[in-house]
LUMLO-159815 format. One record per atom (N, C-alpha, C): residue in three letters; atom name; z, x, y. Coordinates in steps of 0.02 Angstrom, whole numbers, plus 50000, padded with zeros to 5 digits. Atoms other than C-alpha are relative to their C-alpha. Layout:
LUMLO-159815
+-----+------+-------+-------+-------+
! res ! atom !     w !     u !     v !
+-----+------+-------+-------+-------+
! Ala !   CA !     Z !     X !     Y !
...
+-----+------+-------+-------+-------+
//
This chain:
LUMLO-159815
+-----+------+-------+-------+-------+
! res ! atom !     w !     u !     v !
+-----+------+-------+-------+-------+
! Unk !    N ! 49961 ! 49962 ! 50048 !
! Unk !   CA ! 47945 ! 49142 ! 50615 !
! Unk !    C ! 50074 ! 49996 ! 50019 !
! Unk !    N ! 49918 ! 50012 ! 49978 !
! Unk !   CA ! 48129 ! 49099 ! 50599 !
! Unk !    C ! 50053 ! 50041 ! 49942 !
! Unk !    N ! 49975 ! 49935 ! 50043 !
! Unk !   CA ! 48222 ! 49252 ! 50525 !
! Unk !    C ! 50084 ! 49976 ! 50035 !
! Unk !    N ! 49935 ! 50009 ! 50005 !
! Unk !   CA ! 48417 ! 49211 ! 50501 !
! Unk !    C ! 50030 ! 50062 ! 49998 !
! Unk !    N ! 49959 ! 49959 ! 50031 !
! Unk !   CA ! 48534 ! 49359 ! 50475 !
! Unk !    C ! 50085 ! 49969 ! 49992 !
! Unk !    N ! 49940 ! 50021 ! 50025 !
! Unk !   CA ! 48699 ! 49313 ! 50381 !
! Unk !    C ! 50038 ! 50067 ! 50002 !
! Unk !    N ! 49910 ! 49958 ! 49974 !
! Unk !   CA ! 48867 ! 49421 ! 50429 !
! Unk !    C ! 50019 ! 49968 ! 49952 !
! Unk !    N ! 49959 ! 50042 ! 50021 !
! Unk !   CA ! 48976 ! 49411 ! 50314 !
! Unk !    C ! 50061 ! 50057 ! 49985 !
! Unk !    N ! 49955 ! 49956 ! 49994 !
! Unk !   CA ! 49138 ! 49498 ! 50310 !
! Unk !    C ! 50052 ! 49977 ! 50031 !
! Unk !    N ! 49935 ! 50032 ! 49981 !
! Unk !   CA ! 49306 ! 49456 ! 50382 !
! Unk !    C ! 50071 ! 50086 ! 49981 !
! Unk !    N ! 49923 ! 49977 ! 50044 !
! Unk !   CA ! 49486 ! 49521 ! 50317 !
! Unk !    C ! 49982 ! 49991 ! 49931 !
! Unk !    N ! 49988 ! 50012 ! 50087 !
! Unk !   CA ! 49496 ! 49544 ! 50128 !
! Unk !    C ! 50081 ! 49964 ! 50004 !
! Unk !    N ! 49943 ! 50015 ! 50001 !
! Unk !   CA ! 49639 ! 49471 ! 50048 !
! Unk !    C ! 50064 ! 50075 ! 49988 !
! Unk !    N ! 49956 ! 49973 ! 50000 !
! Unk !   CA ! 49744 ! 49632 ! 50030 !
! Unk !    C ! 50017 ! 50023 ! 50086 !
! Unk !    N ! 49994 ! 49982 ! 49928 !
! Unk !   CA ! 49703 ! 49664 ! 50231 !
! Unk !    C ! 50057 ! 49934 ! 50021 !
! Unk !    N ! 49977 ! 50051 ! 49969 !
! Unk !   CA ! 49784 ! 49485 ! 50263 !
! Unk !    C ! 50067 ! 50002 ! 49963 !
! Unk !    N ! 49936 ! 50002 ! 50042 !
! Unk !   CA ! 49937 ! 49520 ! 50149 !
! Unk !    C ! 50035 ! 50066 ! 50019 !
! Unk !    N ! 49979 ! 49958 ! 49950 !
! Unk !   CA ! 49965 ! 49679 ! 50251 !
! Unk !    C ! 50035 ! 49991 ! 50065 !
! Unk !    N ! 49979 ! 50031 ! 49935 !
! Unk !   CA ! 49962 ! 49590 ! 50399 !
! Unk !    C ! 50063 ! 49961 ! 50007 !
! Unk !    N ! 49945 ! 50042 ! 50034 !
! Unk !   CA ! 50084 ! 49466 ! 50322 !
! Unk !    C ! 50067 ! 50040 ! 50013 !
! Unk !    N ! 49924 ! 49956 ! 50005 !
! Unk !   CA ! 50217 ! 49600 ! 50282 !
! Unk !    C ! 49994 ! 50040 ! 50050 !
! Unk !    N ! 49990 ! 49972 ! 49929 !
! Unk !   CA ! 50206 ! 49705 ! 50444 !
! Unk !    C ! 50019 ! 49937 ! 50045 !
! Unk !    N ! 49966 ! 50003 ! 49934 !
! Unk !   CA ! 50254 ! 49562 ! 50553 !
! Unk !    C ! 50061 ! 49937 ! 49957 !
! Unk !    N ! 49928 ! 49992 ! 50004 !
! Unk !   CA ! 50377 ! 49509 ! 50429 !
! Unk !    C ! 50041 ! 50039 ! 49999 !
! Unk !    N ! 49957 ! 49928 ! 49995 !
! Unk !   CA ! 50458 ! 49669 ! 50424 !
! Unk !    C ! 50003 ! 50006 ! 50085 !
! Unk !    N ! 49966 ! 49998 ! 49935 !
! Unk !   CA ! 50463 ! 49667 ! 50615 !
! Unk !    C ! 50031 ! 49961 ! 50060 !
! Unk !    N ! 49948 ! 50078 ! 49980 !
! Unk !   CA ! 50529 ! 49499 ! 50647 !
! Unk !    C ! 50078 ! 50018 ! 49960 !
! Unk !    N ! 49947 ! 50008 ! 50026 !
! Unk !   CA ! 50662 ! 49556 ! 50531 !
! Unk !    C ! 50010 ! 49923 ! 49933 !
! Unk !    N ! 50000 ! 50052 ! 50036 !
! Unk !   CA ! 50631 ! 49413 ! 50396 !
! Unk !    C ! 50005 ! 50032 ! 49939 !
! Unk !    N ! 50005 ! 49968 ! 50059 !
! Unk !   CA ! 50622 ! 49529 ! 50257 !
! Unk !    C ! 50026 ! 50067 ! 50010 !
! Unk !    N ! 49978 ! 49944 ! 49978 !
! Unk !   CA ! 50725 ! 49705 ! 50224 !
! Unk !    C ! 49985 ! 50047 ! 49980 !
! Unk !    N ! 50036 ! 49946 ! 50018 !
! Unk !   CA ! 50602 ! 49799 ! 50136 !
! Unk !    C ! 50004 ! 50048 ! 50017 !
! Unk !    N ! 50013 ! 49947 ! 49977 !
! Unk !   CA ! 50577 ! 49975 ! 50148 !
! Unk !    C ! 49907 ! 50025 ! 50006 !
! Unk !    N ! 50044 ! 49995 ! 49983 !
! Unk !   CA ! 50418 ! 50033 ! 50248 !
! Unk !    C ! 49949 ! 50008 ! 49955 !
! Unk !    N ! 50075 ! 49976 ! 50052 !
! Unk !   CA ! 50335 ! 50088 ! 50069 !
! Unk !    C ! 49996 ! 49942 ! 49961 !
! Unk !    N ! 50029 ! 50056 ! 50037 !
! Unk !   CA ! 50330 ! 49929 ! 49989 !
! Unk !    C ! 49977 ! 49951 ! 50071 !
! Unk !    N ! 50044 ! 50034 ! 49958 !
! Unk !   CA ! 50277 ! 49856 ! 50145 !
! Unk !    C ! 49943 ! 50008 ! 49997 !
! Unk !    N ! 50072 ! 49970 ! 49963 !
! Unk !   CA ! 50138 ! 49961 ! 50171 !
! Unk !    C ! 49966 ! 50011 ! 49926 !
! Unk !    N ! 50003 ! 49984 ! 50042 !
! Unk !   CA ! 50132 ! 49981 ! 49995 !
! Unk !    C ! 49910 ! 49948 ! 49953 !
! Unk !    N ! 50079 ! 50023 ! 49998 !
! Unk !   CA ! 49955 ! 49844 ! 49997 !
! Unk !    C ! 49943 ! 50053 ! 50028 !
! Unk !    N ! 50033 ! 49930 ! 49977 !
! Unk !   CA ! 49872 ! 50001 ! 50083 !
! Unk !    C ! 49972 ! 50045 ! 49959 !
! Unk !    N ! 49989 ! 49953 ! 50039 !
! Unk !   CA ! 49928 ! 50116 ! 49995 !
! Unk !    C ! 49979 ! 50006 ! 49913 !
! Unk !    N ! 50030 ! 50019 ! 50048 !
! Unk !   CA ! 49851 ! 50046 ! 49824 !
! Unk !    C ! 49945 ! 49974 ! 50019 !
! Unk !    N ! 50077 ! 50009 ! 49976 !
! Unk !   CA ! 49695 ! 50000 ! 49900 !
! Unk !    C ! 49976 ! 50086 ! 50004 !
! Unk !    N ! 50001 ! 49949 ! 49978 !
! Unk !   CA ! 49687 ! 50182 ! 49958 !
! Unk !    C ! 50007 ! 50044 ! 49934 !
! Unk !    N ! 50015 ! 49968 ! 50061 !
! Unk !   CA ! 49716 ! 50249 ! 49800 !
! Unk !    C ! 49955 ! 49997 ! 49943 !
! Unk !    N ! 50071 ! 50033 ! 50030 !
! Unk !   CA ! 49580 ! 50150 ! 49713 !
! Unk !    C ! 49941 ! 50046 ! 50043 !
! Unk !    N ! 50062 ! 49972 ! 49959 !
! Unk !   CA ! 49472 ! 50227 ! 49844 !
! Unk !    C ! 50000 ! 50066 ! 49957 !
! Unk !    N ! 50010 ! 49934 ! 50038 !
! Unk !   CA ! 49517 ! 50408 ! 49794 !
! Unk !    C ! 49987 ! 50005 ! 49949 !
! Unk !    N ! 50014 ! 50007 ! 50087 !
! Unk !   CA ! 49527 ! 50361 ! 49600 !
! Unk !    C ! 49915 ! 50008 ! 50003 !
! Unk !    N ! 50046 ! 50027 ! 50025 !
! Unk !   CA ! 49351 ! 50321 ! 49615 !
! Unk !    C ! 49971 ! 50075 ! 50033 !
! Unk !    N ! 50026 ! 49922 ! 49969 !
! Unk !   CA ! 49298 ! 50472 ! 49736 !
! Unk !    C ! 50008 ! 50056 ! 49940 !
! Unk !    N ! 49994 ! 49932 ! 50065 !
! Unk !   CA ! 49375 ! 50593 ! 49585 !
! Unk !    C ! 49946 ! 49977 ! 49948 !
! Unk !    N ! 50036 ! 50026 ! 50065 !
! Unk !   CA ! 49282 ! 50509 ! 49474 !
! Unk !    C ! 49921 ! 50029 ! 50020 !
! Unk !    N ! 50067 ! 49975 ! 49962 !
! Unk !   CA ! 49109 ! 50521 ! 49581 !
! Unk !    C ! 50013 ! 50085 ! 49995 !
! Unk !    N ! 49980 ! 49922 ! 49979 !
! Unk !   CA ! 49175 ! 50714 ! 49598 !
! Unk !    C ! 49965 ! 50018 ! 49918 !
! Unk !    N ! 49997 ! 49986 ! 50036 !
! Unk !   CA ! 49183 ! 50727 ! 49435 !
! Unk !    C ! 49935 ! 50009 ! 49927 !
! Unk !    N ! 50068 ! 50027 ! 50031 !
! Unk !   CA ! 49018 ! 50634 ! 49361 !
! Unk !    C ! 49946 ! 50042 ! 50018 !
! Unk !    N ! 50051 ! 49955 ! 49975 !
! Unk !   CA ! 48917 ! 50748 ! 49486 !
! Unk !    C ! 50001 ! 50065 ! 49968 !
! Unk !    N ! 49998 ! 49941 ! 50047 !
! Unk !   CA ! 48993 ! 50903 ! 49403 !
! Unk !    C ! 49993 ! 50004 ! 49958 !
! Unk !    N ! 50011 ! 50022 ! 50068 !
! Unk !   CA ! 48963 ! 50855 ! 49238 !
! Unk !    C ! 49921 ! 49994 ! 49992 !
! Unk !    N ! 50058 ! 49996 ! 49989 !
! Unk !   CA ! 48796 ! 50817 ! 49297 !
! Unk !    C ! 49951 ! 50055 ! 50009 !
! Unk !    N ! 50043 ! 49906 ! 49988 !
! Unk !   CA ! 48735 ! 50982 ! 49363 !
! Unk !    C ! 50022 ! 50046 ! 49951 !
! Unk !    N ! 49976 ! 49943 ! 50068 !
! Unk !   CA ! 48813 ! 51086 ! 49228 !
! Unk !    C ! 49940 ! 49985 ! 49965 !
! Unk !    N ! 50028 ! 49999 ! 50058 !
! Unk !   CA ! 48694 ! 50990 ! 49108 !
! Unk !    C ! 49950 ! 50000 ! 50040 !
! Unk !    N ! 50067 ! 49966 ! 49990 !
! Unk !   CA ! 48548 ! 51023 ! 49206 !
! Unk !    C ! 49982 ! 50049 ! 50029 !
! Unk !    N ! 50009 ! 49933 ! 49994 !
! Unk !   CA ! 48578 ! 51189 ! 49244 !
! Unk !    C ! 50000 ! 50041 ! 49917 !
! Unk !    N ! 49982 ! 49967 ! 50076 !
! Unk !   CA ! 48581 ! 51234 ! 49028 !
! Unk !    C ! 49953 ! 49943 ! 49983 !
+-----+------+-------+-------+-------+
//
């Protein structure tokens, strides 16, 4: 019996475009300000929450109608 398991995972591409602008921003190659640097994060990160309110929101919507 020859059982494989496949990994698969890495960097996404907004992790590697992070990486990108943090060590141009500290080489000094670019004179951005820290929030559009970081600013790949920071829209990843808000997608996260967007979606959490949403889940929040679907559950409450949910139990209302099966409590009536």
């Amino acid at each position: 019996m020859n059982k494989e398991v496949k990994v698969s995972g890495g960097i996404s591409f907004t992790g590697m475009l992070q990486i990108v602008f943090i060590v141009l921003k500290l080489c000094n190659v670019i004179s951005w300000s820290w929030w559009i640097v970081l600013l790949p994060t920071l829209i990843s990160a808000g997608f996260i929450v967007l979606g959490l309110i949403f889940l929040l929101i679907y559950y409450i919507i949910a139990a209302r109608s099966l409590t009536h």
